[in-house]
TORKOL-4160 file (C-alpha; in steps of 0.2 Angstrom, whole numbers, padded with zeros to 4 digits, m for minus):
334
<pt num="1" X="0087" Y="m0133" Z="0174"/>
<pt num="2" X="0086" Y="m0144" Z="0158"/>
<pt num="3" X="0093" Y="m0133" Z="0143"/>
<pt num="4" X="0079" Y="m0140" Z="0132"/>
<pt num="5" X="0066" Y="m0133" Z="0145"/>
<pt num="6" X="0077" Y="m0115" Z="0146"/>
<pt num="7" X="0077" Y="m0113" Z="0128"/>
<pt num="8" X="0059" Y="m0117" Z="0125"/>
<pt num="9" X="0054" Y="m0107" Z="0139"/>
<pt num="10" X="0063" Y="m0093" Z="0135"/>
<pt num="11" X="0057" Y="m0092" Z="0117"/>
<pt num="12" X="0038" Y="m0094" Z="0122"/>
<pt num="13" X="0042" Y="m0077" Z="0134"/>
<pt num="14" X="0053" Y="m0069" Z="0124"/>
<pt num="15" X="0039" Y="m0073" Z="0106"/>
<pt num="16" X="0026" Y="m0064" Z="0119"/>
<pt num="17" X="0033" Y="m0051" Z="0127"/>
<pt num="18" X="0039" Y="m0044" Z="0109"/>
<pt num="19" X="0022" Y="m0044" Z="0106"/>
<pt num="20" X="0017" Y="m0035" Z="0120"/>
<pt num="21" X="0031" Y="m0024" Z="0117"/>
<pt num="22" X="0024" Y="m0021" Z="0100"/>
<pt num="23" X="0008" Y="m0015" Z="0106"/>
<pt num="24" X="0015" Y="m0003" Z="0119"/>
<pt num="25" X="0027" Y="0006" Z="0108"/>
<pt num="26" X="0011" Y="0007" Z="0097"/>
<pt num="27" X="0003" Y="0016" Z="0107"/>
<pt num="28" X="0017" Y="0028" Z="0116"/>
<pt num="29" X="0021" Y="0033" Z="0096"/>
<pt num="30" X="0038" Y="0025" Z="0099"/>
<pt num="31" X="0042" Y="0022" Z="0080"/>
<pt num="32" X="0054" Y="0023" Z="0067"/>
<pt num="33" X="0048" Y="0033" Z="0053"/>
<pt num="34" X="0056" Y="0031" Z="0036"/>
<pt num="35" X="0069" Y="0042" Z="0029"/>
<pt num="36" X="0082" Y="0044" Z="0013"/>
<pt num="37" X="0092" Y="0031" Z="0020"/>
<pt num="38" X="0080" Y="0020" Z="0027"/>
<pt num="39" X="0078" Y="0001" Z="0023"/>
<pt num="40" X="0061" Y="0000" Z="0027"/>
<pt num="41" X="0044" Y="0009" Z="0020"/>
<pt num="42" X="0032" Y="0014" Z="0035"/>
<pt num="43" X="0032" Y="0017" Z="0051"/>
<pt num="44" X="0038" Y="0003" Z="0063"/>
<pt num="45" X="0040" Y="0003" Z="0082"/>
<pt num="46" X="0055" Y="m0001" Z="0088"/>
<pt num="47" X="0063" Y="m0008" Z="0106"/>
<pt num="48" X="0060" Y="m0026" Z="0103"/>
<pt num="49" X="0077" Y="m0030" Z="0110"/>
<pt num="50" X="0072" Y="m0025" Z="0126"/>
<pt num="51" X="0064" Y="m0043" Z="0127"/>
<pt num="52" X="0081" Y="m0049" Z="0127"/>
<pt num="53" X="0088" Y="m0038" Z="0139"/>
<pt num="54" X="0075" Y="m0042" Z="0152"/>
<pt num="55" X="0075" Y="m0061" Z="0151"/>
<pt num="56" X="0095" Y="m0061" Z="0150"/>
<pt num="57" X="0093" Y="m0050" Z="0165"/>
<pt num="58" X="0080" Y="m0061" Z="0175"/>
<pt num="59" X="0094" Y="m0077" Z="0169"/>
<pt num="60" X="0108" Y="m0068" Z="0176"/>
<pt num="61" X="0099" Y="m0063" Z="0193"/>
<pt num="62" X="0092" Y="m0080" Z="0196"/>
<pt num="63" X="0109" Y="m0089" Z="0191"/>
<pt num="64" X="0118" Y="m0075" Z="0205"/>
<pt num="65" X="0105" Y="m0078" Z="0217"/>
<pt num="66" X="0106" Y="m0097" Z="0215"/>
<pt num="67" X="0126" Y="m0099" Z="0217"/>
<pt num="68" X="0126" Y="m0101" Z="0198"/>
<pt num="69" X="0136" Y="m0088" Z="0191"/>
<pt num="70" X="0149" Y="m0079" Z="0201"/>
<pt num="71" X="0150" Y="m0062" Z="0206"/>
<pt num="72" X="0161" Y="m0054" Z="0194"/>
<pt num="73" X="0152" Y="m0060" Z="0179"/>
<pt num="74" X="0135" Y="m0055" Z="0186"/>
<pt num="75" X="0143" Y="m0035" Z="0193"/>
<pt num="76" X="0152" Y="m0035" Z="0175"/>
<pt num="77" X="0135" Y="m0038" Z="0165"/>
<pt num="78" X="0128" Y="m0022" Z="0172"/>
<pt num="79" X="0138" Y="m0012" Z="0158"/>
<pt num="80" X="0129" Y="m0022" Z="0146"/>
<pt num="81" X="0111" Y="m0016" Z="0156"/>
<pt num="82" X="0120" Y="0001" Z="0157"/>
<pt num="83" X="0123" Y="0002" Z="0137"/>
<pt num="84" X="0104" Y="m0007" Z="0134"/>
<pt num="85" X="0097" Y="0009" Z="0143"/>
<pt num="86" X="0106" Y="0021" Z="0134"/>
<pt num="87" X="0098" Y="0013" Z="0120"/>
<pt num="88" X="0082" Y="0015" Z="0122"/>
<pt num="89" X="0085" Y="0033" Z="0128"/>
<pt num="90" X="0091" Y="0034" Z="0109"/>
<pt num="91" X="0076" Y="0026" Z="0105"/>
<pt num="92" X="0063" Y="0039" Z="0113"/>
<pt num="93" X="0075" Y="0055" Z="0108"/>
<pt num="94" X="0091" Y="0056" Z="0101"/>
<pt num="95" X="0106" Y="0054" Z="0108"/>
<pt num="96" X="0121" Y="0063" Z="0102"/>
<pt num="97" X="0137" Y="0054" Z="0098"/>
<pt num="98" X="0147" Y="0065" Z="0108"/>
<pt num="99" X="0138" Y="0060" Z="0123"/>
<pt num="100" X="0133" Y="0040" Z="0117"/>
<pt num="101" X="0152" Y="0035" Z="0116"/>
<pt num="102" X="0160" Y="0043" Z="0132"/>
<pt num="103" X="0144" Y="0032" Z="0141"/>
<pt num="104" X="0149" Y="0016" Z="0130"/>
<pt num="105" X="0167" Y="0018" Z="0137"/>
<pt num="106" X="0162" Y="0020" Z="0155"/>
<pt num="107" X="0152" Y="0005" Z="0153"/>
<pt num="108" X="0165" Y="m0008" Z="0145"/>
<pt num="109" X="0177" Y="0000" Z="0161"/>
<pt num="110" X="0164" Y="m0005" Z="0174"/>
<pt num="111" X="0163" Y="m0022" Z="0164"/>
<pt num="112" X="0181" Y="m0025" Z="0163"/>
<pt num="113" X="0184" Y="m0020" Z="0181"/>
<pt num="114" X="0174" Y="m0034" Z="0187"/>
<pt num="115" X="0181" Y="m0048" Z="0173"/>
<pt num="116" X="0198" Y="m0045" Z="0180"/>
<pt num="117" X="0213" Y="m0050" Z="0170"/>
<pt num="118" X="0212" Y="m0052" Z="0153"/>
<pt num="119" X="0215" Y="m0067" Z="0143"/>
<pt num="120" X="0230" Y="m0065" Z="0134"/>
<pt num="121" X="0230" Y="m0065" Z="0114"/>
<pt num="122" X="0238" Y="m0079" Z="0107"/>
<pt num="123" X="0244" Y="m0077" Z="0088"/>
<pt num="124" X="0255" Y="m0092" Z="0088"/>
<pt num="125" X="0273" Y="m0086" Z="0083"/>
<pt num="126" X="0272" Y="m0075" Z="0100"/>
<pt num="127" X="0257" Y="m0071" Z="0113"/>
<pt num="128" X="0253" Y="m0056" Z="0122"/>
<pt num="129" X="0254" Y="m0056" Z="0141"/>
<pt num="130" X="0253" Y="m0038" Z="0146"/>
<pt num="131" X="0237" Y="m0032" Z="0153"/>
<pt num="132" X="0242" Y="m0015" Z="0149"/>
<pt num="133" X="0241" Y="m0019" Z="0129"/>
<pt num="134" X="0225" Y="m0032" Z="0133"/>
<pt num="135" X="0216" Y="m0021" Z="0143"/>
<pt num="136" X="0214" Y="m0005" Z="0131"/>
<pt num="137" X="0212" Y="m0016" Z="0116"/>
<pt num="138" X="0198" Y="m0026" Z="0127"/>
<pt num="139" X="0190" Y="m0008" Z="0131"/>
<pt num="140" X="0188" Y="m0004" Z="0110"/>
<pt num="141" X="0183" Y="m0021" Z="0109"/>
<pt num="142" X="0166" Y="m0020" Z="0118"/>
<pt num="143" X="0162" Y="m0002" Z="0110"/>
<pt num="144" X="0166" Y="m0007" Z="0093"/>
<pt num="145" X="0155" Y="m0021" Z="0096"/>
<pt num="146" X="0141" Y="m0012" Z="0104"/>
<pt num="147" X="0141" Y="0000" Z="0087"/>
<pt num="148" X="0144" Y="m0014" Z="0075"/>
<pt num="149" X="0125" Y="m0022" Z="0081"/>
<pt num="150" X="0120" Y="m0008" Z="0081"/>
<pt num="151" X="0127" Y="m0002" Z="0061"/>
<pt num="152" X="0124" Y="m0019" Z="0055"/>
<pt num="153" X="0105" Y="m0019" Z="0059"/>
<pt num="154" X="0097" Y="m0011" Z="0046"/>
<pt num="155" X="0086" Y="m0025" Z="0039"/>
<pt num="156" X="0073" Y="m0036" Z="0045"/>
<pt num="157" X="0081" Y="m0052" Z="0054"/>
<pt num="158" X="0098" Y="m0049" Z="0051"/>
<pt num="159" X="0106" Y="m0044" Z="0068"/>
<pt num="160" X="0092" Y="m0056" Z="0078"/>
<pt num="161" X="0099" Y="m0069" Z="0066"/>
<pt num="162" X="0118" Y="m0066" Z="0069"/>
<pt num="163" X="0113" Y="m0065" Z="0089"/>
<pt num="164" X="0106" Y="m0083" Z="0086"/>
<pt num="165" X="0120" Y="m0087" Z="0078"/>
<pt num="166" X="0134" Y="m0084" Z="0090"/>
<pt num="167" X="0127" Y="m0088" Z="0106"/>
<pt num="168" X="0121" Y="m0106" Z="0100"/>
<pt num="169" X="0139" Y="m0109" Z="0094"/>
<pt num="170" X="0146" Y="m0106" Z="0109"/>
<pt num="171" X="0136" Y="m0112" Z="0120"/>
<pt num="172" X="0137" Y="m0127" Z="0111"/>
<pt num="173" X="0156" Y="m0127" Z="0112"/>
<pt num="174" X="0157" Y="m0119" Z="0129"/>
<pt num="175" X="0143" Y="m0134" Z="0136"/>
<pt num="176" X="0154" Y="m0143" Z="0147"/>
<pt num="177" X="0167" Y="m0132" Z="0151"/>
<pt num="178" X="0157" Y="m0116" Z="0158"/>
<pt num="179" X="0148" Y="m0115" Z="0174"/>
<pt num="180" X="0129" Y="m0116" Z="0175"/>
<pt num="181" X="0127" Y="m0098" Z="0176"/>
<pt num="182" X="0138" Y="m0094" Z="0159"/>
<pt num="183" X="0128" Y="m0108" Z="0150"/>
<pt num="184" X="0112" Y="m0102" Z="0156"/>
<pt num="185" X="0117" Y="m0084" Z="0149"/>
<pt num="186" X="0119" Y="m0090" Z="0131"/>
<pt num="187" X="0105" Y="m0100" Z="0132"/>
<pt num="188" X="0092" Y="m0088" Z="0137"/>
<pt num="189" X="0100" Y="m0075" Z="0124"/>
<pt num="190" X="0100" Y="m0088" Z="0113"/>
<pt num="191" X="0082" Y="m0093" Z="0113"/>
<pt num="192" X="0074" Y="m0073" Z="0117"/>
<pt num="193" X="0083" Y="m0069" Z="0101"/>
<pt num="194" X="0074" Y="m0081" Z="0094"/>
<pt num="195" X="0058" Y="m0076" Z="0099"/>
<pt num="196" X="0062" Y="m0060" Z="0096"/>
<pt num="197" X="0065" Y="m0067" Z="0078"/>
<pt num="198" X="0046" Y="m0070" Z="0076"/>
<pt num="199" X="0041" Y="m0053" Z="0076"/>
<pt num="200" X="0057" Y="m0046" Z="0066"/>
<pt num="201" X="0058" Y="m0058" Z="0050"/>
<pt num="202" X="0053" Y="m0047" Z="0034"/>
<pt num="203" X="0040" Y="m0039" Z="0035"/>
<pt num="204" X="0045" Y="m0032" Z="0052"/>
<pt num="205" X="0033" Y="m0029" Z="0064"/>
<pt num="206" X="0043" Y="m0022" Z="0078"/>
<pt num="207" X="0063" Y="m0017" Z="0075"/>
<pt num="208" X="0076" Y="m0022" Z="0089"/>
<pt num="209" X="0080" Y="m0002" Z="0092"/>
<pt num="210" X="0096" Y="0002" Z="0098"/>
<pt num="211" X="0089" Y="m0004" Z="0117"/>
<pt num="212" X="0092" Y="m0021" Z="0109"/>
<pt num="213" X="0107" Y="m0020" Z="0096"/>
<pt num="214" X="0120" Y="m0011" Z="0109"/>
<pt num="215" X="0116" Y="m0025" Z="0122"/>
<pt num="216" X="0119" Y="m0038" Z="0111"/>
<pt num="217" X="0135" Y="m0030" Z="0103"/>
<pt num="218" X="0140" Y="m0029" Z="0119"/>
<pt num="219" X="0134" Y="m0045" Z="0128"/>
<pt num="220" X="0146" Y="m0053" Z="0114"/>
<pt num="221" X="0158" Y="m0047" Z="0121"/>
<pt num="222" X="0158" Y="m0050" Z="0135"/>
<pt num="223" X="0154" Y="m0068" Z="0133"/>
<pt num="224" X="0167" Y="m0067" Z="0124"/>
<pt num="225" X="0181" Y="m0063" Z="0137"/>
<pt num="226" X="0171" Y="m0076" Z="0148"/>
<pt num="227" X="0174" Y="m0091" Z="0136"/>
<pt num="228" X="0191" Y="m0087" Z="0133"/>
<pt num="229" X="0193" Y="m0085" Z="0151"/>
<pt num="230" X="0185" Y="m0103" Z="0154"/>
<pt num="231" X="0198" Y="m0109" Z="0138"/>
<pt num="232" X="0181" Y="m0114" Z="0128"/>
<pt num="233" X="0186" Y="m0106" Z="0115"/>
<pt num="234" X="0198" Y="m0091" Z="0106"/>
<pt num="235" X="0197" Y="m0073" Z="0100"/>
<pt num="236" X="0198" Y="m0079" Z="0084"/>
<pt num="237" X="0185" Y="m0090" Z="0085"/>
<pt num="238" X="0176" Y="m0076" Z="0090"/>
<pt num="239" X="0183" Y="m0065" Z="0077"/>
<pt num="240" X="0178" Y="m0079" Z="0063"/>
<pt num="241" X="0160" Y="m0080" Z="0071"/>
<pt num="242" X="0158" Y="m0061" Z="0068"/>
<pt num="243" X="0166" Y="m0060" Z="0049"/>
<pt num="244" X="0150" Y="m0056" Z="0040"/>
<pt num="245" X="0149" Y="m0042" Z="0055"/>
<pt num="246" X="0164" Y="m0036" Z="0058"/>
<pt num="247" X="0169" Y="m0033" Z="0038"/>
<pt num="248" X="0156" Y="m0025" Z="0031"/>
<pt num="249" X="0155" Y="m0013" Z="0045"/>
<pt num="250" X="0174" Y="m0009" Z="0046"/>
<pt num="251" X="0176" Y="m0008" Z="0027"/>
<pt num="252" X="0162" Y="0003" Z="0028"/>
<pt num="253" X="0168" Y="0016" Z="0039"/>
<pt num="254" X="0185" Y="0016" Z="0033"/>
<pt num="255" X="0179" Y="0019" Z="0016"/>
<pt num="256" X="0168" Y="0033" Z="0022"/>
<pt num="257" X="0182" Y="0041" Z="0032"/>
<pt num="258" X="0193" Y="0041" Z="0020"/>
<pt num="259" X="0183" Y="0050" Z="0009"/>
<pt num="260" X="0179" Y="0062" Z="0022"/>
<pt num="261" X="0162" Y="0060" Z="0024"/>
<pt num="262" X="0154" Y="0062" Z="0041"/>
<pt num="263" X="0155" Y="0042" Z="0046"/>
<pt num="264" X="0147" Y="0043" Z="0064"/>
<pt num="265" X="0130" Y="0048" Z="0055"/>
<pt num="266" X="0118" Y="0034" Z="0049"/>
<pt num="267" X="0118" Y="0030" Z="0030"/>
<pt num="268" X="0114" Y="0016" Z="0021"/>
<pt num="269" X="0131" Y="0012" Z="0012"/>
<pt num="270" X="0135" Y="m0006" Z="0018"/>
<pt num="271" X="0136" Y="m0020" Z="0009"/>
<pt num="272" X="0120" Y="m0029" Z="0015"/>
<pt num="273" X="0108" Y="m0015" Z="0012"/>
<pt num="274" X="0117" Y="m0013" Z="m0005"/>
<pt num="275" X="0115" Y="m0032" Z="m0006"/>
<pt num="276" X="0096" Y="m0030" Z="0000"/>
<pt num="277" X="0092" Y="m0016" Z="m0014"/>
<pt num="278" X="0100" Y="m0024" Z="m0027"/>
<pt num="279" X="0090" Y="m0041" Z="m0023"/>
<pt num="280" X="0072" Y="m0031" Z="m0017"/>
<pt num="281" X="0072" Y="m0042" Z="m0002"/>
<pt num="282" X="0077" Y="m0040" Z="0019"/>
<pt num="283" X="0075" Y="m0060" Z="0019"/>
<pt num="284" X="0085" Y="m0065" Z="0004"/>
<pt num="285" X="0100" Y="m0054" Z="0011"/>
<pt num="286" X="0097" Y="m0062" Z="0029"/>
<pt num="287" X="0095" Y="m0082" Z="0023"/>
<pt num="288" X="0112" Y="m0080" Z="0014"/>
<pt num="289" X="0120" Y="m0072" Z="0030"/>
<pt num="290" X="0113" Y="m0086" Z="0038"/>
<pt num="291" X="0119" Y="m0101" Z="0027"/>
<pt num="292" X="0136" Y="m0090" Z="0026"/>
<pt num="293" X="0138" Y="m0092" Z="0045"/>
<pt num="294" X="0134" Y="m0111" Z="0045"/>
<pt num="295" X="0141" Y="m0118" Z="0029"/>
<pt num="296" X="0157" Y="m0106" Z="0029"/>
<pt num="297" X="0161" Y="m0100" Z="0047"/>
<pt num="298" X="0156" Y="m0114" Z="0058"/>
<pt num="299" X="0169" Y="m0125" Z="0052"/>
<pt num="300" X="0182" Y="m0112" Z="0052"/>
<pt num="301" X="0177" Y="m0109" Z="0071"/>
<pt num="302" X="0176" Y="m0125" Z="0074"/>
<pt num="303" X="0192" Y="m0126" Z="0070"/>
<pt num="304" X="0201" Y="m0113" Z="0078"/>
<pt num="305" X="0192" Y="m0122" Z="0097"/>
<pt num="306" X="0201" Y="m0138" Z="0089"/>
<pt num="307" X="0218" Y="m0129" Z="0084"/>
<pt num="308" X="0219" Y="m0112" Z="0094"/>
<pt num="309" X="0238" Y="m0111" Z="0087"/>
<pt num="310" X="0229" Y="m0109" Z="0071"/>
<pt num="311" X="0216" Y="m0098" Z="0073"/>
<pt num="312" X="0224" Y="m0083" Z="0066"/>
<pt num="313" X="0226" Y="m0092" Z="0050"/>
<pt num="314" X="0209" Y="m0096" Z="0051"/>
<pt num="315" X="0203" Y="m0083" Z="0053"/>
<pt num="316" X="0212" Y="m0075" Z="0039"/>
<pt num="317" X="0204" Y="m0089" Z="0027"/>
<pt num="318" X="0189" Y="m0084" Z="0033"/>
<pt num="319" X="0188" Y="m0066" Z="0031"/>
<pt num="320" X="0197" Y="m0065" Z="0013"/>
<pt num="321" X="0182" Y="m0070" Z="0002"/>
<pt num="322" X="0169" Y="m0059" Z="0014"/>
<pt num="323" X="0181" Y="m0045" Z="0012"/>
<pt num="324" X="0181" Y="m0047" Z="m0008"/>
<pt num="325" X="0161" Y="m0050" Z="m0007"/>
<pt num="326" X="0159" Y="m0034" Z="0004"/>
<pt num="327" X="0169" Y="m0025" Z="m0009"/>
<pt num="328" X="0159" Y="m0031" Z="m0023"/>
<pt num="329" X="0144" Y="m0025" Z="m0015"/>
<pt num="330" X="0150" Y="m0009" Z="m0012"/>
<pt num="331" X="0153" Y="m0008" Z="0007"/>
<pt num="332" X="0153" Y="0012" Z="0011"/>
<pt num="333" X="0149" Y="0018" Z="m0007"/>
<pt num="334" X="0134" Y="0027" Z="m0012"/>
C-alpha cells in the first residue's frame, strides 16, 4: 500500500474515531476531573489513545495476515495490547502500582520472548554481547518507557506530539531497510497520533488516558528493538530522540526519591508543567518541545544513523543542555 495513502487514511480514521471516542466516554462519565496537581481546569474524558491502539492493531493484523510482518514481531506486539488494556482498566478505576508494574514486567517478558536476541549495545571503546546483561536492561527498558508516556503526559499535546515525533523519524530512516510490516507499523502510529492530535491540542477535548500513553511508551520500545535489529538505526538514536522525555522524567523522580517523597504517586513537579505554569500555556510548552525535537535532536539522531560509533557522544551533546534546562525549570521541585 502507498505510504501517502496509509498515512492519510490513518489520520482521517484516527481524527474520527477520537471523536467518537469522545462522545462515548461522555456519556459512560469516563472523565478526569481536576485536582491539586492537575494541569487542566474541568472535567475531561479521557481514552483517546485507544484510537491508536486499535488502528496499530488493525495495521499489524492485516500486515501478519498478509505475509508482511513476521511472526515474532506480530506475537511480541501483544504486550504492547496487553499494557494498552491495563490502561484503560486504570482509566475506569484505579489501578494500584503494586499491581500495574508486576503486569508491566510480564508484558515486556512476553514481548521480549518473541523478539529473540537482543541487539547488542554498542558504546564504541567496547560493546556488549551478553544476552544475560541485554536482556534485563531491555526488560526495564520497555517499563520505563511505558511509565515515562505515561508521566510525561500531563499537558495538552505534548505526548501525542512526541509520539508523532519519533515514529516519523524512524520510519523515515528505517524506509528502505525494514520490512513492509515494520514500516506500515510506524506509519499508521504515526498518522493516528496525529489524528488523535486534533482532538488533544490545548484546549483538550479528550486526554490520551493511560489506554493511550503506556501503548505508546511501550510501542517505542519496541520499535526500537526492531530497528536496531534491522541495523536502521541505534539505541542512541533512540535515546537522543527521547531526551526531552527521558530527562525530565528521570530528574524528576530521582529528585523526588531522594528527598523521600512518595515518587510512584502523581504530582505535578516536572519540568514541563512547571514550564506550562510559568508560561499560562499547554501549547507554548508543546511547540517548543516540538521545535526542540526538530531543530536540536534530529540532527544529533541523524547523526548517530550516520556514525553509530559516535552515538554515545551524541548523545551526551544532546542531553547536557536539556538536563541544565530541566534543572532550571525545576524538574521534581515543588
Amino acid at each position: 500500500m502507498n505510504t501517502l495513502v496509509l498515512l492519510t487514511a490513518s489520520f482521517v480514521v484516527s481524527v474520527i474515531l477520537t471523536g467518537l471516542l469522545r462522545t462515548v466516554t461522555n456519556h459512560k462519565k469516563m472523565l478526569d476531573k481536576p485536582v491539586a496537581r492537575s494541569s487542566h481546569s474541568r472535567p475531561t474524558p479521557v481514552g483517546g489513545g485507544l484510537s491508536v491502539v486499535l488502528l496499530v492493531f488493525a495495521a499489524s493484523a492485516y500486515s501478519f495476515l498478509t505475509g508482511q510482518l513476521s511472526e515474532s514481531v506480530f506475537f511480541s506486539l501483544f504486550g504492547a495490547y496487553a499494557i494498552a488494556w491495563i490502561g484503560l482498566v486504570d482509566d475506569l478505576k484505579n489501578v494500584h502500582a503494586l499491581w500495574r508494574i508486576p503486569l508491566h514486567f510480564g508484558a515486556a517478558s512476553w514481548s521480549l520472548f518473541w523478539l529473540g536476541e537482543i541487539p547488542a549495545l554498542d558504546f564504541g571503546f567496547f560493546t556488549i554481547l551478553d544476552q544475560t546483561i541485554l536482556l534485563p536492561l531491555a526488560l526495564v527498558a520497555l517499563v520505563w518507557l511505558t511509565n515515562l508516556f505515561n508521566f510525561m503526559d500531563g499537558i495538552d499535546g505534548l505526548a501525542g506530539a512526541e509520539l508523532i515525533f519519533v515514529t516519523g523519524f524512524s520510519l523515515l530512516a528505517g524506509i528502505n531497510g525494514l520490512d513492509m510490516g515494520g514500516a506500515m507499523l510506524l506509519t499508521v502510529a504515526c498518522a493516528s497520533a496525529s489524528g488523535f492530535l486534533i482532538w488533544n491540542w490545548q484546549p483538550a477535548r479528550i486526554f490520551m488516558g493511560d489506554v493511550g500513553s503506556g501503548f505508546a511508551g511501550f510501542f517505542v520500545g519496541l520499535m526500537a528493538l526492531i530497528t536496531v535489529q534491522a541495523g536502521v538505526m541505534t539505541y542512541w538514536t533512540w535515546l537522543i530522540l527521547l531526551a526531552i522525555f527521558a530527562i525530565d522524567a528521570t530528574m524528576t523522580l530521582c529528585r523526588r526519591f531522594l528527598n523521600g517523597e512518595r515518587w510512584f504517586e502523581g504530582h505535578n513537579t516536572h519540568a514541563y508543567q512547571h514550564a506550562s505554569r510559568k508560561f499560562q500555556s499547554h501549547s507554548k510548552v508543546t511547540i517548543a518541545t516540538i521545535l526542540i525535537n526538530l531543530c536540536w535532536l534530529t540532527p544529533l539522531a541523524v547523526a548517530s544513523v550516520l556514525y553509530p560509533s559516535l552515538g554515545g557522544f551524541f548523545s551526551l551533546i544532546a542531553a547536557a543542555p536539556l538536563a541544565m534546562l530541566a534543572l532550571g525549570f525545576g524538574a521534581g521541585r515543588h
